[in-house]
NUDREN-363288 format. One record per residue (C-alpha): x, y, z negated; residue in three letters; residue number from 1. Coordinates in Angstrom, 1 decimal, decimal comma. Layout:
% NUDREN-363288
+--------+--------+--------+------+-----+
!      x !      y !      z ! rest !  nr !
+--------+--------+--------+------+-----+
!      X !      Y !      Z !  ALA ! NUM !
...
+--------+--------+--------+------+-----+
This chain:
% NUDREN-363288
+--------+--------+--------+------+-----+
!      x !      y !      z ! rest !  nr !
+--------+--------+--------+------+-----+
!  159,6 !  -22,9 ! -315,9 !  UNK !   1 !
!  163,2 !  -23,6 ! -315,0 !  UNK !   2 !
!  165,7 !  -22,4 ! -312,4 !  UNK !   3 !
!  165,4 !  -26,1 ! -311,2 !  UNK !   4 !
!  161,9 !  -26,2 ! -311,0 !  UNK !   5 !
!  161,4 !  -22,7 ! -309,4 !  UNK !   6 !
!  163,6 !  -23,6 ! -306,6 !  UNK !   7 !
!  162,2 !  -26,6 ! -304,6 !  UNK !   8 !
!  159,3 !  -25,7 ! -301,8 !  UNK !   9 !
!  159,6 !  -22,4 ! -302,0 !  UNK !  10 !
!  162,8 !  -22,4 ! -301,7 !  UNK !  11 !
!  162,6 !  -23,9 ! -298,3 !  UNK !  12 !
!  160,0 !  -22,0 ! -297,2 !  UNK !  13 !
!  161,9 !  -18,9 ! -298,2 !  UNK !  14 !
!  164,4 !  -19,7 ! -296,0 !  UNK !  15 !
!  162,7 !  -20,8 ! -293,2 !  UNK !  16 !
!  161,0 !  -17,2 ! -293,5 !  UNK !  17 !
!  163,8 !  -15,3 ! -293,6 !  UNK !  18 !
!  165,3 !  -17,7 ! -290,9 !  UNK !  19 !
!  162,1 !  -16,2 ! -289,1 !  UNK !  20 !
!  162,5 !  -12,6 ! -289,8 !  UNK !  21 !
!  166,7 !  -13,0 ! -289,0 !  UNK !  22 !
!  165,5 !  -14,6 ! -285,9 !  UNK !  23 !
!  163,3 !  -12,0 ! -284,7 !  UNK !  24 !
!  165,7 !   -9,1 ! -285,3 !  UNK !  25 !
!  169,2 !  -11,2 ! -284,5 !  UNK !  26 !
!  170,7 !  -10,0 ! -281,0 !  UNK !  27 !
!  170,7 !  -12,1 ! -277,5 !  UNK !  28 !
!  168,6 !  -14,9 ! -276,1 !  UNK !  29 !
!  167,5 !  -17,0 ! -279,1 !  UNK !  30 !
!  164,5 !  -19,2 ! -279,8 !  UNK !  31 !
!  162,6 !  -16,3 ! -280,7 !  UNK !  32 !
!  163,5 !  -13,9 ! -278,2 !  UNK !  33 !
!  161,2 !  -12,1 ! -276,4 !  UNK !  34 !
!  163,6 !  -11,5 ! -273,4 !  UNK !  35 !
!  167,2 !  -11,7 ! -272,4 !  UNK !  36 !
!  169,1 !   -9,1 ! -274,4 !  UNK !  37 !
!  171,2 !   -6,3 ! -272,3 !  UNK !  38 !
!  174,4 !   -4,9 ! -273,5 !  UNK !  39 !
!  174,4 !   -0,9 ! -274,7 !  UNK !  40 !
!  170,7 !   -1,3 ! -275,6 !  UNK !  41 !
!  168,9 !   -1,5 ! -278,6 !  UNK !  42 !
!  167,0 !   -4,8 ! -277,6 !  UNK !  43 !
!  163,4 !   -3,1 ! -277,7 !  UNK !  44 !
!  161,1 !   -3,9 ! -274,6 !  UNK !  45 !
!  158,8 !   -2,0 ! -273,0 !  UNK !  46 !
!  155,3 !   -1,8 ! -274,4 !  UNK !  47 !
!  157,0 !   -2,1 ! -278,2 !  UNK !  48 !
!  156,4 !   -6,2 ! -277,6 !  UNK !  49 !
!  159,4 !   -7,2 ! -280,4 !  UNK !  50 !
!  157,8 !   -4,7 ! -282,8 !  UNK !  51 !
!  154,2 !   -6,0 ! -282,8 !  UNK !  52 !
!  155,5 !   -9,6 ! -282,9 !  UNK !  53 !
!  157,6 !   -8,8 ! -285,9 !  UNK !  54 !
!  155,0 !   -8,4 ! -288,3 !  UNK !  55 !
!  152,6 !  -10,5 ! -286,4 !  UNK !  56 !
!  155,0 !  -13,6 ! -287,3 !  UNK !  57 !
!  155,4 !  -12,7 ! -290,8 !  UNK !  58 !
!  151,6 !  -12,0 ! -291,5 !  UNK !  59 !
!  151,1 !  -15,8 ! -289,6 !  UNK !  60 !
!  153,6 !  -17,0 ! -292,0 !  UNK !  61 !
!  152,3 !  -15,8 ! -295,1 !  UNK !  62 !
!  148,6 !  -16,7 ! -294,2 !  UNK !  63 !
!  149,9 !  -20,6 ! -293,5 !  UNK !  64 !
!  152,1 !  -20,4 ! -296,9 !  UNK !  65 !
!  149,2 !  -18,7 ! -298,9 !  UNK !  66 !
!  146,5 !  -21,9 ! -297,4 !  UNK !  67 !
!  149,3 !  -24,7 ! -299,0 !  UNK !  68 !
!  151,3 !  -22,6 ! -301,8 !  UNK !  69 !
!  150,7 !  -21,4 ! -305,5 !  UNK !  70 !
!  150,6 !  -17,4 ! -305,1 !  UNK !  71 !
!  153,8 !  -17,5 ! -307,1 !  UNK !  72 !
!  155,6 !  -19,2 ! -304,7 !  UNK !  73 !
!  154,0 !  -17,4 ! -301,3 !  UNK !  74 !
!  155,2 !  -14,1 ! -303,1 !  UNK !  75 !
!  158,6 !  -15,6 ! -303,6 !  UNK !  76 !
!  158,6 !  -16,7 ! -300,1 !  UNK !  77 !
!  158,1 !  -12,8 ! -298,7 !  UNK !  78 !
!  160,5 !  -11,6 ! -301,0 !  UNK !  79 !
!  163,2 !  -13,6 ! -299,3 !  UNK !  80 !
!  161,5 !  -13,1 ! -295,6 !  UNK !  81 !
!  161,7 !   -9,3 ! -296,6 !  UNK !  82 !
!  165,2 !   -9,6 ! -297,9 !  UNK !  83 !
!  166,1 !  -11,5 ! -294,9 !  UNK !  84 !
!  164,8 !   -9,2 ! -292,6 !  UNK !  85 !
!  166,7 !   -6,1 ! -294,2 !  UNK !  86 !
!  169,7 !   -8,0 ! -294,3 !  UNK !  87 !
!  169,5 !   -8,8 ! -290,4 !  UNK !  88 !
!  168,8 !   -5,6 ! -289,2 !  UNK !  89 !
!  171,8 !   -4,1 ! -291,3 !  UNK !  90 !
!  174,4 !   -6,4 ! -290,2 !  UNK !  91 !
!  172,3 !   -6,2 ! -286,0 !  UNK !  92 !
!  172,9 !   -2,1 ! -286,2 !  UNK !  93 !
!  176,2 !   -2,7 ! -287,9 !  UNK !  94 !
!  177,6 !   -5,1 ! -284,6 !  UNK !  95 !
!  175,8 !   -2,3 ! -282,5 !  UNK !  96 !
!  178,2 !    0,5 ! -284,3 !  UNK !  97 !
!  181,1 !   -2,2 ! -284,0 !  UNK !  98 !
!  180,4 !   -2,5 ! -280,0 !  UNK !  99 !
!  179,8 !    0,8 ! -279,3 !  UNK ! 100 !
!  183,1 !    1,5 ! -281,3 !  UNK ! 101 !
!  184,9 !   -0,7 ! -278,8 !  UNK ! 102 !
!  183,6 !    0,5 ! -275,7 !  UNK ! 103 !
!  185,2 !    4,1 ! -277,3 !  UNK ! 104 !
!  188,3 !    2,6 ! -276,8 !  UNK ! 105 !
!  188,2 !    1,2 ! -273,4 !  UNK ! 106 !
!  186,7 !    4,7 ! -272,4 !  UNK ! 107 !
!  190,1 !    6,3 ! -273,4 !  UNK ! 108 !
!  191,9 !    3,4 ! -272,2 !  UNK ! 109 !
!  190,1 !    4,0 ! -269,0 !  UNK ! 110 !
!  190,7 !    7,8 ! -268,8 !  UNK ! 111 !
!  194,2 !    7,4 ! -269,6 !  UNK ! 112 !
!  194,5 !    4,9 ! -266,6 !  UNK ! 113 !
!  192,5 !    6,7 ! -264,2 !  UNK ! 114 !
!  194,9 !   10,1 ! -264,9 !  UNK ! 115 !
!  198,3 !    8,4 ! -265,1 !  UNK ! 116 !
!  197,1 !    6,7 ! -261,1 !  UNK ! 117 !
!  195,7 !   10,3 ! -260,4 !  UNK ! 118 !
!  199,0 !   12,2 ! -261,6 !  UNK ! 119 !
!  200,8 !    9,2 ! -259,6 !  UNK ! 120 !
!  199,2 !   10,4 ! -256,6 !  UNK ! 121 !
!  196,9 !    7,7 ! -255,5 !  UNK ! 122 !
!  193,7 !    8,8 ! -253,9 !  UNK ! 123 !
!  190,6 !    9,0 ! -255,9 !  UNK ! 124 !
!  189,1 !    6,9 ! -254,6 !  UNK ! 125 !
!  192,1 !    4,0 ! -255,4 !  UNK ! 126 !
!  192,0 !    4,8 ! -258,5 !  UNK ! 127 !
!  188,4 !    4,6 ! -259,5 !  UNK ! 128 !
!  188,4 !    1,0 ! -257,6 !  UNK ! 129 !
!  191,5 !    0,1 ! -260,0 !  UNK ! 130 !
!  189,9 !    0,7 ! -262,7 !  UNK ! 131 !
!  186,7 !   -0,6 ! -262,4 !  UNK ! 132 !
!  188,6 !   -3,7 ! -261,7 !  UNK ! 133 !
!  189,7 !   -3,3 ! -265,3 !  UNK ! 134 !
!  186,4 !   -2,3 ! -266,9 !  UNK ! 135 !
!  183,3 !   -2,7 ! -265,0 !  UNK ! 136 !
!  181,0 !   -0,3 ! -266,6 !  UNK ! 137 !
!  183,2 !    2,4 ! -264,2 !  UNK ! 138 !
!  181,8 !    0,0 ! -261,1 !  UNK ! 139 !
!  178,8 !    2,6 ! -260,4 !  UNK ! 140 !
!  180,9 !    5,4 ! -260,5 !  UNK ! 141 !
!  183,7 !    3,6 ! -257,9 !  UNK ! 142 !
!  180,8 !    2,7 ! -255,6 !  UNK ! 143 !
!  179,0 !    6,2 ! -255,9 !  UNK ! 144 !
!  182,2 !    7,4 ! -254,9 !  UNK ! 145 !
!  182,6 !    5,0 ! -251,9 !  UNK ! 146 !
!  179,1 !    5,8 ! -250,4 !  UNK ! 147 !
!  179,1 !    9,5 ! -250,5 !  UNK ! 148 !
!  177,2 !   10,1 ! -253,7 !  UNK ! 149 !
!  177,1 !   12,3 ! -256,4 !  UNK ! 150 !
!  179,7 !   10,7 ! -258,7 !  UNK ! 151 !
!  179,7 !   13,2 ! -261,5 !  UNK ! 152 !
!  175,7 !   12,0 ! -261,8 !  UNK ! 153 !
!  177,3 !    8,6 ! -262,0 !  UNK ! 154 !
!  180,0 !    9,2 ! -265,0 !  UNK ! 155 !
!  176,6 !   10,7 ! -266,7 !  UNK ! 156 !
!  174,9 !    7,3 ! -266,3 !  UNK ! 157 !
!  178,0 !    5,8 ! -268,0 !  UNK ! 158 !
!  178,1 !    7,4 ! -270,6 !  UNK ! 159 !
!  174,5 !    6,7 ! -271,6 !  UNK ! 160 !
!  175,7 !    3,5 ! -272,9 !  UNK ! 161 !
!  176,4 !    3,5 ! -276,2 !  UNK ! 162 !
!  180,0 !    4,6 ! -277,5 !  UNK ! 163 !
!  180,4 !    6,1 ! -274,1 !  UNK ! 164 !
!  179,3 !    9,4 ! -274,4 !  UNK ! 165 !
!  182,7 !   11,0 ! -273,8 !  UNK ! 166 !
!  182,7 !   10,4 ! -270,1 !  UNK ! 167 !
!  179,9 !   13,5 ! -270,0 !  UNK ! 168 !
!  183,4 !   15,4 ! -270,2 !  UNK ! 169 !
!  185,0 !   13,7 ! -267,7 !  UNK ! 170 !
!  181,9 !   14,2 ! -265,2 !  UNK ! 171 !
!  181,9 !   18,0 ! -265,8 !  UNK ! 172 !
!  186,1 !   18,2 ! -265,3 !  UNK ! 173 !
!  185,2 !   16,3 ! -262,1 !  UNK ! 174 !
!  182,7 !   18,2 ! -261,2 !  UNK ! 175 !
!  184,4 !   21,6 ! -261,4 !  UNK ! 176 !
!  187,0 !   20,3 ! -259,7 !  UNK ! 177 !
!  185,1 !   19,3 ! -256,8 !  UNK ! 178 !
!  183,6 !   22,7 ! -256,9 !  UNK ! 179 !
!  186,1 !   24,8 ! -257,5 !  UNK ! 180 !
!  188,9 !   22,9 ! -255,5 !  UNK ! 181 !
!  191,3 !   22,9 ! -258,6 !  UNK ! 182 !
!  193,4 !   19,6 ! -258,9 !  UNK ! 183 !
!  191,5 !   16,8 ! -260,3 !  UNK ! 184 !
!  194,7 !   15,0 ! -261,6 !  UNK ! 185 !
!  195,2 !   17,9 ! -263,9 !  UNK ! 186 !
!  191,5 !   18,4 ! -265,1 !  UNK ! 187 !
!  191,1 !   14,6 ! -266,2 !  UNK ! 188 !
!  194,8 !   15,0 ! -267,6 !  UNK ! 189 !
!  193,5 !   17,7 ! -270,1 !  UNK ! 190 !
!  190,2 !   15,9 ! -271,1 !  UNK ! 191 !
!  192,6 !   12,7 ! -271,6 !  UNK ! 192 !
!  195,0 !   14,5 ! -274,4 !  UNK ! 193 !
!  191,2 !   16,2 ! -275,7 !  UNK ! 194 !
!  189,8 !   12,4 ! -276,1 !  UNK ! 195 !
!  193,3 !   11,2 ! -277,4 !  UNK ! 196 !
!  193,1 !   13,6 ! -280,5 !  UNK ! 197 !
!  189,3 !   12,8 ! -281,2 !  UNK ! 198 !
!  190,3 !    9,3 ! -281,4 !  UNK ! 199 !
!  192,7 !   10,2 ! -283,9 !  UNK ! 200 !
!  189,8 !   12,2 ! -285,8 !  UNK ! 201 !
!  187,8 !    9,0 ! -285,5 !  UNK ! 202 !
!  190,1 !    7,1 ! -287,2 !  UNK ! 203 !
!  190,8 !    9,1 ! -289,6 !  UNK ! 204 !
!  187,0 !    9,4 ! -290,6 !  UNK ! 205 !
!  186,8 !    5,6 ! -290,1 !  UNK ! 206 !
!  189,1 !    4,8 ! -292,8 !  UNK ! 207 !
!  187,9 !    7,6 ! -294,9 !  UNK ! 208 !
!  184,1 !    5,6 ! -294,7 !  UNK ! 209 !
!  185,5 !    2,0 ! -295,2 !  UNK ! 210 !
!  186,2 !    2,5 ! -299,4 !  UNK ! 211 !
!  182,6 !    4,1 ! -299,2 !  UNK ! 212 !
!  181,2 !    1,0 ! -297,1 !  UNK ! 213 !
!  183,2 !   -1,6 ! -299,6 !  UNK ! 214 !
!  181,7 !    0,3 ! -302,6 !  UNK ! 215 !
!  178,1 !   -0,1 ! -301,8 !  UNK ! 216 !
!  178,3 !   -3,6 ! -300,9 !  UNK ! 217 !
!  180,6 !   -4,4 ! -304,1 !  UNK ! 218 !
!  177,4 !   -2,5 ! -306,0 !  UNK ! 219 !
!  175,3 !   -4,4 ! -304,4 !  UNK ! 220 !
!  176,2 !   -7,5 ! -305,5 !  UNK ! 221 !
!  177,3 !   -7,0 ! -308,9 !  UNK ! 222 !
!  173,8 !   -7,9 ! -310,1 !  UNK ! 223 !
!  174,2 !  -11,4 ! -308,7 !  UNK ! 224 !
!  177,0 !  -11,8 ! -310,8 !  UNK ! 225 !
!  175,5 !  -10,4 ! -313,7 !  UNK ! 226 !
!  173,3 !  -12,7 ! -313,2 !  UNK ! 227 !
!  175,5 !  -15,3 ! -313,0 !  UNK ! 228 !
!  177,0 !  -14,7 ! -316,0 !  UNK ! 229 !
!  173,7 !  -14,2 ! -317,9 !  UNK ! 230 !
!  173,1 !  -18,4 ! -316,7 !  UNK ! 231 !
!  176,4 !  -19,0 ! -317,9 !  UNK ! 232 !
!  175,8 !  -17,5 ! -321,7 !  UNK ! 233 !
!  173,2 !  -20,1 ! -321,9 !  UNK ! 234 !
!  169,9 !  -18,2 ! -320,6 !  UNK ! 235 !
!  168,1 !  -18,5 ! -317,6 !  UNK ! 236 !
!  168,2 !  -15,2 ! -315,6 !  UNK ! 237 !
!  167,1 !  -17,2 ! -312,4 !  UNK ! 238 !
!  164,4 !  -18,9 ! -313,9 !  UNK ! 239 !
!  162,8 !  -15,8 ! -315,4 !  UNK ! 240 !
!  163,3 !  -13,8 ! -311,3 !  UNK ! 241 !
!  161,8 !  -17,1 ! -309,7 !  UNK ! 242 !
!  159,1 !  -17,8 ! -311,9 !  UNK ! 243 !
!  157,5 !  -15,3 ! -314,0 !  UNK ! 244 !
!  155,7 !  -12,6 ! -312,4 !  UNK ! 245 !
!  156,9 !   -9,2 ! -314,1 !  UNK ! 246 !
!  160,7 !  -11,6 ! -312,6 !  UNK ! 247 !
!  159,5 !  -11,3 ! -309,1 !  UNK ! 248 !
!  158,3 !   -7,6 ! -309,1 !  UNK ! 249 !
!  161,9 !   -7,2 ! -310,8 !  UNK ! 250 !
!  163,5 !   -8,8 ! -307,8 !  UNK ! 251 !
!  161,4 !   -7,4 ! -305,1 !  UNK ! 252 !
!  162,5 !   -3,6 ! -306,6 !  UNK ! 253 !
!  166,0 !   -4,8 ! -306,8 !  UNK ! 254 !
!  166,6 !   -6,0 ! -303,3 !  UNK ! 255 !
!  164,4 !   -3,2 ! -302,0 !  UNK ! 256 !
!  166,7 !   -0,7 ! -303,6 !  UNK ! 257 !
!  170,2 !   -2,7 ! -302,6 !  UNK ! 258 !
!  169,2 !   -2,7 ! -298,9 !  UNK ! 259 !
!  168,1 !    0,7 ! -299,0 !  UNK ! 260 !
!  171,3 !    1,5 ! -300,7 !  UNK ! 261 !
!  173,3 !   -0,3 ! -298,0 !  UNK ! 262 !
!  171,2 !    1,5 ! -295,4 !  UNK ! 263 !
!  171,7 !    5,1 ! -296,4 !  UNK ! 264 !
!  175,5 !    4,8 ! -296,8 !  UNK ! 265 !
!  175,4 !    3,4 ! -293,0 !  UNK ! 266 !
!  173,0 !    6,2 ! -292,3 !  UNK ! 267 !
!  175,5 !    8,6 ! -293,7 !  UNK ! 268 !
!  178,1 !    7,0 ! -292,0 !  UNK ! 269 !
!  176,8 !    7,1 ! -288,3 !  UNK ! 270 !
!  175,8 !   11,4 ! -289,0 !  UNK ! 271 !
!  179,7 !   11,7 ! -289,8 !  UNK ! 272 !
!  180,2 !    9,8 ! -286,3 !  UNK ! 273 !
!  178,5 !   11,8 ! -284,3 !  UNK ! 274 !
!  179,6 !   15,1 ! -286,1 !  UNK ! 275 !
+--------+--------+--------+------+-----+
């Protein structure tokens, strides 16, 4: 059977499964989400209701596609919903590392604002309402401030959003300074300079990643243009993948093993982050 022939019904229904699978896994209120999304979460619900609908949907899928479909073409068909599902929750935790990279940034941003107002000599309190004007994640911690209560607890809250972790520092400067009487301006100006030069670190491990990151995806896909070149020569690489059976156990094993490739150099990447 040709590449032509191979690609027609299930073709569509491949994509429609995979459109299923991105769906279910793709971040925000969509037409398959099970609630509205929250930033600095990881968009599971209580009660694990996204996980048992995942596979629930899929299993639906493949009954309805096995009932009208040749097996060839329901196997083809999970292949792509499979691949499609990989591919979506790479890119979903990728945005996740990318947004909890920026709020890393407006945390120093934020320290280095709160300390230059402190050093000024504006009151705490001032200064904590200035800059929650300017990033509202800090609003708990100016209102916790302004109603008596224990506002290191509240820079701990912060910081379990993701990317924010840094402000458990600037809780325990403010809470020895509160304790000990020592001048807050001058605590928050040392954690400041301490952040400044992690960020530096961060940088430089972030760069030092990227030719790692680019690698594995330029590995990844150099089998799709071997296989390009293979339909160019004058065979049919596609057809044999689309059609014949020992093709589609072929290109199961070699997406499993590109996403998993993907995967673990992400993996590797995010231990390096939090070292």
């Amino acid at each position: 059977m040709s590449a032509s022939g191979a690609i027609g019904v299930p073709a569509l229904l491949a994509v429609v499964s995979a459109g299923v699978a991105a769906a279910l896994l793709w971040p925000g209120p969509g037409l398959l989400s099970l609630g509205p999304a929250r930033a600095g979460f990881s968009g599971r619900e209580p009660g694990g209701r996204r996980g048992v609908t995942t596979p629930l949907v899929v299993v639906t899928c493949g009954v309805l596609a096995a009932a009208v479909l040749p097996i060839q073409h329901v196997v083809l068909a999970l292949i792509a919903a499979g691949a499609g599902w990989g591919g979506a929750l790479l890119v979903r935790r990728r945005r996740a590392a990318r947004a909890a990279e920026q709020t890393s940034v407006r945390l120093l941003e934020a320290c280095e604002q709160l300390t230059g107002e402190l050093v000024a000599g504006r009151p705490p309190s001032a200064a904590l309402e200035h800059c929650a004007a300017e990033w509202d994640a800090i609003g708990p911690v100016a209102e916790a401030f302004r109603v008596g209560a224990d506002v290191p607890d509240a820079w701990r809250q912060v910081a379990e959003r993701p990317g924010a972790a840094d402000l458990r520092v600037v809780a325990a400067a403010w809470q020895v300074s509160h304790r000990t009487g020592a001048g807050l301006a001058s605590a928050l100006e040392h954690v400041t300079v301490d952040l400044r030069a992690q960020r530096a670190t961060r940088r430089v491990v972030a760069g030092e990643l990227a030719s790692a990151r680019a690698t594995a995806r330029l590995i990844a896909l150099l089998p799709v243009l071997a296989l390009t070149f293979g339909a160019g020569t004058g065979g049919d690489p596609w057809g044999f993948l689309l059609s014949h059976p020992v093709g589609l156990g072929c290109l199961a094993l070699g997406l499993a093993f590109a996403l998993a490739g993907l995967a673990w150099i992400e993996a590797l990447a995010r231990e390096v982050d939090r070292r």
